[in-house]
C-alpha positions, -999 to +999 in steps of 0.1 A: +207-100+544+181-126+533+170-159+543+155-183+521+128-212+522+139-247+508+112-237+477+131-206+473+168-221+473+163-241+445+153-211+425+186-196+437+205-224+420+218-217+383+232-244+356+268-244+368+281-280+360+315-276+377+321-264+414+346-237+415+378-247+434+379-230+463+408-201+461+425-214+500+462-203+486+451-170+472+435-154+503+465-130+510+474-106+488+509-099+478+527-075+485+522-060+454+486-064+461+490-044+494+495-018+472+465-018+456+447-023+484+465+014+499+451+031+464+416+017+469+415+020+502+439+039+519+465+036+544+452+026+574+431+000+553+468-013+543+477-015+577+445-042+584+456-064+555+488-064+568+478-072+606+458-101+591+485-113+569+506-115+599+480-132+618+481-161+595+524-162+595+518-163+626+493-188+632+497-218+606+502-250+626+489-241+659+463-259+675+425-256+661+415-238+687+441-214+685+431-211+648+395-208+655+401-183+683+420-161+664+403-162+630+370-154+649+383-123+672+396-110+644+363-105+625+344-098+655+365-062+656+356-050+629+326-028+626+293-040+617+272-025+591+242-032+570+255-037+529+232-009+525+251+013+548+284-003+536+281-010+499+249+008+492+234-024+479+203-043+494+229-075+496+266-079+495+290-110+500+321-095+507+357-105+501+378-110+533+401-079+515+371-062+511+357-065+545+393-059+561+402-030+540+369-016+550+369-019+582+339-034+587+304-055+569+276-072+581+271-110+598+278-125+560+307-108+553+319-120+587+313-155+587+325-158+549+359-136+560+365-165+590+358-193+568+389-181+541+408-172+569+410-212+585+414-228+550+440-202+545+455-218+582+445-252+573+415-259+586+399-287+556+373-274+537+353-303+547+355-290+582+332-261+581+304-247+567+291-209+565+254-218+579+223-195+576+202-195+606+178-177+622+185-160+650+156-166+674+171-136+701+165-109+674+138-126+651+161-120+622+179-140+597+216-144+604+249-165+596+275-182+611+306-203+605+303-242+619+329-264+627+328-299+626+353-320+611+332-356+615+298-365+619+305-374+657+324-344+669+309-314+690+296-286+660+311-251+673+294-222+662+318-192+653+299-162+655+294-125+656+264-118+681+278-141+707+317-136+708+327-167+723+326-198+703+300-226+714+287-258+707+259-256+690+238-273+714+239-248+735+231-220+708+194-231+715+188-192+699+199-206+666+178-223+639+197-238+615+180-235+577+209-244+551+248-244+552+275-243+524+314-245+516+330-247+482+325-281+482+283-285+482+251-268+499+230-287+524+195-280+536+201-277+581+240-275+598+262-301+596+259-333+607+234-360+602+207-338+601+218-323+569+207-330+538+226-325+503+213-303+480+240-300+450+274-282+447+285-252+465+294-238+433+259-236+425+249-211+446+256-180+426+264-155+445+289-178+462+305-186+428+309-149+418+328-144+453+348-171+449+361-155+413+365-119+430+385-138+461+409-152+431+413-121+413+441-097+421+432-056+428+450-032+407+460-001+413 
């Protein structure tokens, strides 16, 4: 993965007038879909979507932390793996199906597979952000789901180097350097120390997940 300056983020940005609605009712596939997802991927790839499936019939309505438990302990067992390794592609945003079905992906793939997971349960958009940090333990770039719902509340930090979900003031080992949702892109975490850059949608390599999320496989 990479992690960009401010300087660099802008250049990142592409004429996109509209921010893509965010695809929360289309996360799990069919069952037709599960199909598809067997040819592409094989059975025991079928057996994940379906495990995760039944992790969100089973766990609409329950309290947030339930929600944020379960949505991050899921993620956190699958196997990690470079995109090079995994997709053999310097960088890769991943569909939660294709992370799933593949049994594993990389600190991206992760955060982005927990964030549909909660709007698929629920959780408002507005809520959380898929933040880019660095990562001061390892000295490399890294990302993370937040959750904050308003401006006053204790940030948690959903994550896949430390399993257990913290505040974020006590993730001292994090540096926050910009955060985005389907709804807009903000230089730092949430919070008041955030500032808006422009629409999520903006961000292009976001907006081409977002279509992939919304489109059906076929066998």
């Amino acid at each position: 993965m990479r992690i960009y300056s401010p300087l660099l983020l802008l250049l990142l940005l592409v004429g996109c007038t509209s921010t893509p609605k965010a695809p929360v009712t289309h996360v799990a596939p069919a069952y037709n879909e599960l199909n598809a997802v067997e040819a592409f991927y094989g059975v025991e790839a079928r057996k994940r979507v379906q495990a995760w499936r039944q992790l969100l019939r089973n766990n609409r309505g329950r309290a947030i932390d339930t929600r944020l438990q379960v949505s991050n302990d899921f993620f956190n067992h699958l196997k990690f793996e470079d995109d090079i390794e995994h997709w053999w592609v310097e960088d890769y945003w991943a569909t939660p199906i294709e992370t799933i079905a593949t049994n594993g992906g990389d600190c991206e793939d992760f955060a982005i597979g927990k964030y549909f997971t909660l709007t698929a349960l629920g959780v408002p958009d507005q809520c959380l952000r898929i933040t880019y940090v660095k990562a001061l333990t390892v000295d490399k770039p890294h990302m993370v789901l937040t959750y904050q719902c308003n401006a006053g509340d204790e940030a948690l930090i959903l994550d896949s180097l430390v399993k257990s979900i913290l505040p974020a003031e006590d993730r001292t080992d994090l540096v926050p350097v910009y955060s985005f949702n389907a709804k807009g892109l903000w230089l730092g975490a949430q919070g008041n120390n955030s500032t808006k850059l422009s629409n999520g949608g903006n961000i292009s390599r976001w907006r081409q997940l977002l279509q992939r999320v919304d489109k059906p496989l076929k066998p």
